[in-house]
C-alpha positions in Angstrom: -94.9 -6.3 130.4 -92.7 -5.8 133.5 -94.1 -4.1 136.6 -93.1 -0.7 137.5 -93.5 2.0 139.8 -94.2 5.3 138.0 -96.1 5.4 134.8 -96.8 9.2 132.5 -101.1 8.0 133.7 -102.8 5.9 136.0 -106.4 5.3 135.0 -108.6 4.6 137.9 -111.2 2.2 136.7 -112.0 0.0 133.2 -115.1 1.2 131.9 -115.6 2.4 128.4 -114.6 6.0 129.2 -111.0 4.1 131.0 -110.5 2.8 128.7 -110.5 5.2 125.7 -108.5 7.2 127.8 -105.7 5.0 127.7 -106.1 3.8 124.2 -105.7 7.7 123.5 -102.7 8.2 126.0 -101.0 5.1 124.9 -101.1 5.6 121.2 -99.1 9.1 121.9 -96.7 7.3 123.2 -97.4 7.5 127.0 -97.4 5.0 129.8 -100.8 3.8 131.2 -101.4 1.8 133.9 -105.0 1.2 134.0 -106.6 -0.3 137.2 -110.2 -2.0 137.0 -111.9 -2.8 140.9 -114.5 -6.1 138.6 -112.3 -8.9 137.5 -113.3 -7.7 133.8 -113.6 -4.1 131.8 -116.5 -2.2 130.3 -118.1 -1.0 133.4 -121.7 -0.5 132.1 -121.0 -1.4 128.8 -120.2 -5.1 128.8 -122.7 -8.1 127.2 -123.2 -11.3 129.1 -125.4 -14.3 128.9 -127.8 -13.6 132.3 -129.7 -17.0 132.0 -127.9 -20.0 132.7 -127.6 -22.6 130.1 -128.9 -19.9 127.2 -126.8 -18.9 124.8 -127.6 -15.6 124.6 -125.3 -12.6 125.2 -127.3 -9.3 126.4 -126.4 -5.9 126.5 -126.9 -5.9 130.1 -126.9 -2.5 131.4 -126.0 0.1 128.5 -127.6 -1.1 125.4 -127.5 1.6 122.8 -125.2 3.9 120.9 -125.7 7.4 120.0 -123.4 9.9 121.7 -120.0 8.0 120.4 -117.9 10.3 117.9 -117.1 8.6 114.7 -113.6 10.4 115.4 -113.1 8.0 117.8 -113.8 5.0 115.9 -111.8 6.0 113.5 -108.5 7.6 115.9 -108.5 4.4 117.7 -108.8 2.4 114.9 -111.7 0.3 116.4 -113.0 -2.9 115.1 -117.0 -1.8 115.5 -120.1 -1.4 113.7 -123.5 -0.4 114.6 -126.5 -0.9 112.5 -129.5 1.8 112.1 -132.9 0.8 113.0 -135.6 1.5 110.4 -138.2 1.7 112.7 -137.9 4.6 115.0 -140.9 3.9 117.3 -144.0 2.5 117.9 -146.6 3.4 120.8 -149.7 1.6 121.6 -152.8 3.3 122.4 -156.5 2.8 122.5 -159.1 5.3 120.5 -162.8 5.3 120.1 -162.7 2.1 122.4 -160.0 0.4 119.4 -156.6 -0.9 119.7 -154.4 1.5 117.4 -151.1 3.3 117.4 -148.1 5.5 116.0 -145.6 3.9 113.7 -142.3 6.1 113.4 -140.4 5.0 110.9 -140.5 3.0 107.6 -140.3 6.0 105.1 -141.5 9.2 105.0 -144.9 8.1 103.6 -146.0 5.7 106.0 -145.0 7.6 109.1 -147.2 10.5 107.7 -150.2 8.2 107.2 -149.5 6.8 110.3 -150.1 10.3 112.3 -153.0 10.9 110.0 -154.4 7.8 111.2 -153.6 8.5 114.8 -155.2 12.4 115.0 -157.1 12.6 112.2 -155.4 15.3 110.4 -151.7 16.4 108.6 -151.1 19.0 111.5 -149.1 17.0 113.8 -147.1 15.4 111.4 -146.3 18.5 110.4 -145.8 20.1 114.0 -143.6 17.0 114.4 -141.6 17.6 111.1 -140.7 20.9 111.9 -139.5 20.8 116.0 -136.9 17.6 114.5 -135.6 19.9 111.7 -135.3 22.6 114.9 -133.0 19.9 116.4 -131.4 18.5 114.0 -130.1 21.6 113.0 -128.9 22.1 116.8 -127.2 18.4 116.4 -125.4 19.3 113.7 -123.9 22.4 115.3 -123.5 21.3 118.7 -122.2 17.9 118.4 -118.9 18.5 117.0 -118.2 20.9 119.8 -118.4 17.8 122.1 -115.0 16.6 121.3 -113.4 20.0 121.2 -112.3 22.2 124.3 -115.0 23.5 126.0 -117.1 26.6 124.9 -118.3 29.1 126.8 -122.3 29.3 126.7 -122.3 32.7 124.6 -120.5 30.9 122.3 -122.3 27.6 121.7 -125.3 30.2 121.3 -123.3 31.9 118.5 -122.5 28.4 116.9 -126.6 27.3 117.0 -126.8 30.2 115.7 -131.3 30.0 116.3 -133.0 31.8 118.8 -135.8 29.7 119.1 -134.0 26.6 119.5 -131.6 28.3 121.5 -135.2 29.5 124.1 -137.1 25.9 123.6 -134.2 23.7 124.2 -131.8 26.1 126.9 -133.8 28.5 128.6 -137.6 27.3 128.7 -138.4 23.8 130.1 -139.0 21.6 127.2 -142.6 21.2 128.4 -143.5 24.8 127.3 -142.3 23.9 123.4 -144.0 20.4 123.1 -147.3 22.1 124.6 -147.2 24.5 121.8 -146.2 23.0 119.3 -148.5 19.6 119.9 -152.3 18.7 120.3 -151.9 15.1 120.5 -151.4 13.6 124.3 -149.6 10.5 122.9 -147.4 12.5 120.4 -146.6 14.5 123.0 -145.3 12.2 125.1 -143.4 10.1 122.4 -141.4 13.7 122.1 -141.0 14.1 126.2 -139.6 10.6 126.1 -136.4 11.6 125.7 -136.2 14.0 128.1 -136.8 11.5 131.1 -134.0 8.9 130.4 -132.5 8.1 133.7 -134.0 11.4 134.9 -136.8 12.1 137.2 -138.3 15.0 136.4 -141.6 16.8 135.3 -141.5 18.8 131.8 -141.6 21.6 133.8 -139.2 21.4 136.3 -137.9 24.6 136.8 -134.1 22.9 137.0 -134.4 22.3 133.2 -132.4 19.0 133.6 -135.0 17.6 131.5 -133.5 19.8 128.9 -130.2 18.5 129.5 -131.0 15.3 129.3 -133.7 15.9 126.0 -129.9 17.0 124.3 -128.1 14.8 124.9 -130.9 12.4 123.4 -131.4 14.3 120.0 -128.2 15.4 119.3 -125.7 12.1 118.9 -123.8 11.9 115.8 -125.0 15.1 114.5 -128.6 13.5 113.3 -129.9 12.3 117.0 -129.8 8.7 115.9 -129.9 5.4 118.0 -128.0 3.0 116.5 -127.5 -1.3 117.4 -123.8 -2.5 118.6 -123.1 -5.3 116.4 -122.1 -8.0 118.6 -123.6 -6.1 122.0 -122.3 -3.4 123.5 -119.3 -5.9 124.9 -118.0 -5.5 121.3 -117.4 -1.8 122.2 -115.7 -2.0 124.6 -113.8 -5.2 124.3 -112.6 -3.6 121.0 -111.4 -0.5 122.8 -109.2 -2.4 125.3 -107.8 -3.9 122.5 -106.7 -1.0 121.2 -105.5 0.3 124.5 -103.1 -3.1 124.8 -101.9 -3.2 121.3 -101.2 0.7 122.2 -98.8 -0.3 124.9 -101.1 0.5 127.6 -101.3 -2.3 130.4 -104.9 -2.8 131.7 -105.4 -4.5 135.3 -108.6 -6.2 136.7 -109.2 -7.0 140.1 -107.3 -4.0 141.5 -109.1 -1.4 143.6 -108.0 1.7 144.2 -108.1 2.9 148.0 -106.3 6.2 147.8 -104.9 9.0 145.2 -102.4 11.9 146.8 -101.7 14.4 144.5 -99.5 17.6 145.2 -100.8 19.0 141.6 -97.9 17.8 139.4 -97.3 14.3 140.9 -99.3 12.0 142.1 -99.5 8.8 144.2 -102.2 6.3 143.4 -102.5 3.4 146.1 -104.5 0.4 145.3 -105.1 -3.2 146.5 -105.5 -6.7 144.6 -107.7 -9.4 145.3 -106.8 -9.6 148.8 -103.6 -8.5 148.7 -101.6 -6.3 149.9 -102.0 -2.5 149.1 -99.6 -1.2 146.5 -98.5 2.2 145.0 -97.7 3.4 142.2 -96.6 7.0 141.1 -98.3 9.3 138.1 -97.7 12.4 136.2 -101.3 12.4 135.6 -104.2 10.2 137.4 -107.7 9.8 135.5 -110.8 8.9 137.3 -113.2 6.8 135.4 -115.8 6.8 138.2 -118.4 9.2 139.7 -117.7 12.5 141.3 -118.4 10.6 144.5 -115.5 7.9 144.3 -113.2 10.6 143.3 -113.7 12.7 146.6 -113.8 9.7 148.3 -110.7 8.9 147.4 -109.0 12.0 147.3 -110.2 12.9 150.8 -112.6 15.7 149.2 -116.2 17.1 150.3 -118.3 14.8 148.8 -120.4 16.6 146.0 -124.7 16.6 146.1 -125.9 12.7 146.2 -126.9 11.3 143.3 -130.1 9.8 142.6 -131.0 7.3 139.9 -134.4 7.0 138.4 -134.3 3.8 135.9 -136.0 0.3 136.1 -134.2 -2.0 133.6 -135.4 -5.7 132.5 -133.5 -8.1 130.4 -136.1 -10.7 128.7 -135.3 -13.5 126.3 -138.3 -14.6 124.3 -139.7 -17.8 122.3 -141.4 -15.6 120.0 -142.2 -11.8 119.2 -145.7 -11.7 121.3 -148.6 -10.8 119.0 -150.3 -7.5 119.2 -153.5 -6.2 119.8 -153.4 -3.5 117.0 -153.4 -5.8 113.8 -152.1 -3.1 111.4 -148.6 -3.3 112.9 -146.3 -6.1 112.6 -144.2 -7.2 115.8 -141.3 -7.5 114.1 -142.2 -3.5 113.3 -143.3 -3.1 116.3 -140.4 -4.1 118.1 -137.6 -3.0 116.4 -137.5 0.3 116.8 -138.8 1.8 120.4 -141.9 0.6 121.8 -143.3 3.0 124.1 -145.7 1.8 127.2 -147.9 4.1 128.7 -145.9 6.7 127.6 -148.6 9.5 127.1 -148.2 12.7 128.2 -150.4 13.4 130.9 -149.5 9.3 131.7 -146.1 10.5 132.6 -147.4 13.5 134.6 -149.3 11.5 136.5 -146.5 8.6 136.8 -144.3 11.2 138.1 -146.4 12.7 140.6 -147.1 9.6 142.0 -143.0 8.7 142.3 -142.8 12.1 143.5 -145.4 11.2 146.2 -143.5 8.0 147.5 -145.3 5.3 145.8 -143.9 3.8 142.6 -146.1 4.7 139.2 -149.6 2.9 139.1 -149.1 2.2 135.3 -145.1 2.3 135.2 -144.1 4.2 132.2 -141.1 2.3 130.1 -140.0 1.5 126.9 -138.6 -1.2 124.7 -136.2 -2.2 122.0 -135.7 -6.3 120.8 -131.9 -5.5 119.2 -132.1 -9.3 117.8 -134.3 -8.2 115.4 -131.4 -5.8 113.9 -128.6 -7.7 114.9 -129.0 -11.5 115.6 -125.7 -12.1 116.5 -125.7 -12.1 119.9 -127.9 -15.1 119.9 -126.9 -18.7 119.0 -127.7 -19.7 115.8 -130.3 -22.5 117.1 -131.9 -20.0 119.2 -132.7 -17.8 116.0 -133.3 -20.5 113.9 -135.9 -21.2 116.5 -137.4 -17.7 116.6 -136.3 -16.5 120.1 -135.7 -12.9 120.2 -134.6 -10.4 123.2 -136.5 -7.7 124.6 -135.1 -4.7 126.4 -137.4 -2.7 128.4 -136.1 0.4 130.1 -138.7 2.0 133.0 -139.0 5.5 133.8 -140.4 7.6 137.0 -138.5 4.9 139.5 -136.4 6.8 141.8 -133.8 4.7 143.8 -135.8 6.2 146.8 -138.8 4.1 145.9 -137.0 0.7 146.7 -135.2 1.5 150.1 -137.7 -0.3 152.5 -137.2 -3.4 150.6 -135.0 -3.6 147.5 -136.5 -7.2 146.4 -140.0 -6.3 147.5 -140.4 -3.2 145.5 -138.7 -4.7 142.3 -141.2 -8.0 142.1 -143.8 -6.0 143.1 -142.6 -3.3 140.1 -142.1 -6.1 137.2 -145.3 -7.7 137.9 -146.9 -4.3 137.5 -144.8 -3.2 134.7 -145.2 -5.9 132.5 -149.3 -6.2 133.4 -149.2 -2.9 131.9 -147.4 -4.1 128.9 -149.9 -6.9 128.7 -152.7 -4.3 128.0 -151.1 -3.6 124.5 -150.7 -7.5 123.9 -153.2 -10.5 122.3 -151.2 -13.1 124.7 -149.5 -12.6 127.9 -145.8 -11.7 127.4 -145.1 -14.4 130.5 -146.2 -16.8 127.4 -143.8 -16.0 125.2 -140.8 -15.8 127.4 -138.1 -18.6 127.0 -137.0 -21.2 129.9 -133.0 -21.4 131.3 -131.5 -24.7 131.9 -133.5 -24.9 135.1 -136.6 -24.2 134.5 -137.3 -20.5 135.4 -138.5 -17.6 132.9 -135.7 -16.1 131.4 -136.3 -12.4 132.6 -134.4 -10.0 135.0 -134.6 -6.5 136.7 -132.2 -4.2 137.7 -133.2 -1.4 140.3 -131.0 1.6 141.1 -130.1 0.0 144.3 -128.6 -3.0 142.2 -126.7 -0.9 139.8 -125.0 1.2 142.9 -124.2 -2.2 144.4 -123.2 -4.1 141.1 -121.3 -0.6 139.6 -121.1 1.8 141.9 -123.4 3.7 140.3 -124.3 6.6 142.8 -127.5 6.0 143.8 -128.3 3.8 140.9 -127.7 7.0 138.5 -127.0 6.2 135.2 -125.4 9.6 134.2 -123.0 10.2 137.6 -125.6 12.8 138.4 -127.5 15.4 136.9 -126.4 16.2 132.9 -124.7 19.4 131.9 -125.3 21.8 129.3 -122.3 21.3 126.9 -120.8 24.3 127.6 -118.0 26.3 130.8 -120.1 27.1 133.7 -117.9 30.1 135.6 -115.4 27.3 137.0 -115.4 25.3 133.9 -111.5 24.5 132.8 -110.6 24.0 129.3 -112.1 20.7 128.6 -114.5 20.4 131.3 -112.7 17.3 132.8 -110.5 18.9 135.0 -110.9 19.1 138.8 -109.2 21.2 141.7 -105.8 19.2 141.4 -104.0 20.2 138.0 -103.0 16.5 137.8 -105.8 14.5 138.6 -109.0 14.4 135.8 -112.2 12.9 135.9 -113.0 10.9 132.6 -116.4 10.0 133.8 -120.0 10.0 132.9 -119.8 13.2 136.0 -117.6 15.0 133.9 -119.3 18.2 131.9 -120.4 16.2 128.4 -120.2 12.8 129.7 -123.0 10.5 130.1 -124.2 7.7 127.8 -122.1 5.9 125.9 -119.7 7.9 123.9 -116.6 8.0 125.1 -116.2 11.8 125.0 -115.0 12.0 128.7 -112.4 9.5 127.9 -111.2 11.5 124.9 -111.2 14.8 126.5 -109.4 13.7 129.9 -106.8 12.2 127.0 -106.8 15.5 125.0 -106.1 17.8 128.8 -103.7 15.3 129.9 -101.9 15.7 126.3 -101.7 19.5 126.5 -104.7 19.7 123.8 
């Protein structure tokens, strides 16, 4: 494809949300130049093999998939599959001086017994039955609306149509519903999980963006499910940029923009590659597929509110599945759907009191998923004919503020710590079972918020852009929630109003104003 000098849309930056943009822009028959500041696409949502000489390709940074529409798959005509985990969750925990736990997952039966087991009673089961029916409901109503122009909140309370849910998971912090409605300090926890994903928060916070983010967590696909990329979450979004190309769209690495000028109806977007010399190139539309930051930096704006990321990530590849201290659960259970770590309730008050405080969490709260055990793929076959696995383990209550007097310092010192805790749940150290790289060294890595707003340009390590929206037009909400103070120019980013995760609905909706839709 010839170069040119005016195109119908210039997408500014290649990550997954880029990039459906242009696939959708494309395939209407529009020109897209598409300009990516890494030397590859898929922002967050690339694999890659992290340990030398191991054949092993990681979802490095984004690892599940939830929040994307099946209309997308199927507009763009994507080569992708996920699987579905049969094992929802499993969390550790120590009673009457034994080594016990919840199991979520494996039929209906044995998760009931499993709670019986755990508190001694049918109650929470129950209790816990009835608040997922509550939001499932509200998935199945709000989801849908995602990928369709923006309502206004009176009427995405119409559409959920249940004043309860509407209170417990809008208006109330979600702290007020999981204390009524649980007894148990580790059920309650395994609920308020969900509500502290890349957000620091208390289940009270007055702010309610623990709500926001506790939606956005149980409402994906219309059943709240976390499902596996087949392949990693590189086979997202390298299937996506092939449908952009095979669109027509023309997708360039190594460019980075400097500069968009906009008059409202035209605009001028100025970029530089490699270490060339700067170049520009004219649009009828220009869509931003970076943080609200980047696009008033580059527009000349007022910067919006910093962002501030609250995520400690760790990429393992294991030997073996390490054995377990509670003998009634099998690792390969265990570990394939979400291990929880000191994941209590009052454990995550206390962890984020002590964040709060300046000092990162005595017993770091995180979380874990092994997504060979679902799909194997990504490993060589001789690795899983030799029974290595991978581990992903997700921390929570780590602002990036915690590891600003020394980036490395804090991050050792927080792995050590964070896997110790880990340990507690184990019969053998999990430094036992991890796997060597081609020189030698353990084949584990952590990623603090400072590293992901130096390696992405995440803003302030924030996984989301910022805070999450309710799904629905504050009073200066246009019609698809993408659209910024220049008609012209668009923000298909996590930042936009329904974005964050991986779902692709700020691509789509940038596409569908752009269009007219």
């Amino acid at each position: 494809m010839t170069e040119r000098d005016a195109y119908d849309a210039v997408i500014v930056g290649g990550g997954h949300n880029g990039l459906v943009a242009a696939a959708y822009l494309a395939r209407a028959g529009r020109s897209v130049l598409l300009l990516e500041r890494l030397t590859r696409t898929g922002g967050a949502a690339v694999s890659s093999r992290p340990f030398p000489g191991v054949d092993a390709r990681l979802s490095r940074y984004s690892y599940l998939v939830s929040l994307l529409p099946k209309k997308i798959v199927r507009d763009l005509d994507l080569n992708f599959r996920v699987r579905t985990r049969t094992i929802s969750s499993y969390t550790p925990t120590e009673r009457a001086g034994r080594p016990t736990g919840l199991l979520v997952g494996g039929g209906e039966a044995r998760t009931r017994q499993a709670f019986a087991r755990l508190t001694g009673g049918p109650g929470e089961y129950e209790a816990w039955r009835s608040f997922y029916a509550m939001t499932g409901q509200v998935a199945r109503r709000v989801f849908p609306t995602l990928t369709e122009p923006l309502p206004s909140r009176a009427q995405l309370r119409a559409r959920v149509a249940d004043d309860t849910a509407w209170r417990t998971l809008f208006d109330e912090p979600i702290g007020v519903a999981i204390e009524e409605r649980f007894t148990d300090d580790l059920v309650r926890g395994v609920v308020l999980t969900d509500a502290l994903i890349g957000t620091f928060a208390d289940a009270h916070d007055p702010s309610l963006r623990q709500n926001r983010c506790f939606l956005y967590h149980v409402i994906g696909g219309g059943t709240g499910d976390w499902n596996v990329p087949v392949g990693g979450m590189g086979a997202l979004t390298a299937a996506l940029a092939d449908s952009a190309r095979v669109a027509g769209a023309r997708l360039r690495t190594g460019c980075e923009v400097t500069r968009i000028v906009t008059d409202g109806q035209r605009g001028e977007v100025t970029y530089r590659e490699g270490e060339g010399d700067e170049r520009t190139v004219a649009a009828r539309h220009v869509l931003v597929n970076a943080s609200p930051q980047a696009l008033a930096e580059l527009l000349g704006d007022e910067p919006p509110a910093p962002a501030e990321g609250a995520q400690f990530k760790v990429n393992m590849l294991l030997k073996r599945l390490p054995r377990l201290r509670d003998t009634s659960v099998d690792p390969h259970d265990a570990f394939a759907g979400t291990f929880h770590i000191a994941e209590g309730y009052e454990e995550l008050a206390t962890a984020y009191a002590e964040a709060a405080a300046g000092a990162p969490p005595a017993a770091p709260p995180s979380e874990i998923y092994c997504h060979s055990l679902t799909d194997p793929t990504i490993l060589a076959p001789e690795l899983s004919e030799r029974g290595h696995q991978t581990l992903t383990l997700f921390g929570l209550h780590t602002p990036a503020r915690l590891f600003a007097r020394d980036n490395d310092a804090v991050r050792a010192e927080l792995l050590k710590s964070t896997l110790a805790r880990l340990d507690t749940y184990l019969a053998e150290p999990i430094a036992d079972c991890l796997a060597a790289d081609a020189e030698g060294r353990p084949c584990v890595e952590a990623k603090t918020p400072l590293d992901l707003e130096r390696d992405l340009r995440l803003p302030g390590g924030h996984i989301f852009h910022r805070d999450l929206a309710f799904p629905y037009a504050e009073e200066a909400g246009g019609r698809w929630g993408v659209e910024t103070r220049h008609a012209n120019v668009l923000l298909c980013g996590a930042g936009a109003v329904r974005g964050g995760g991986v779902s692709g609905i700020p691509g789509h909706n940038a596409a569908m104003a752009a269009l007219g839709a």
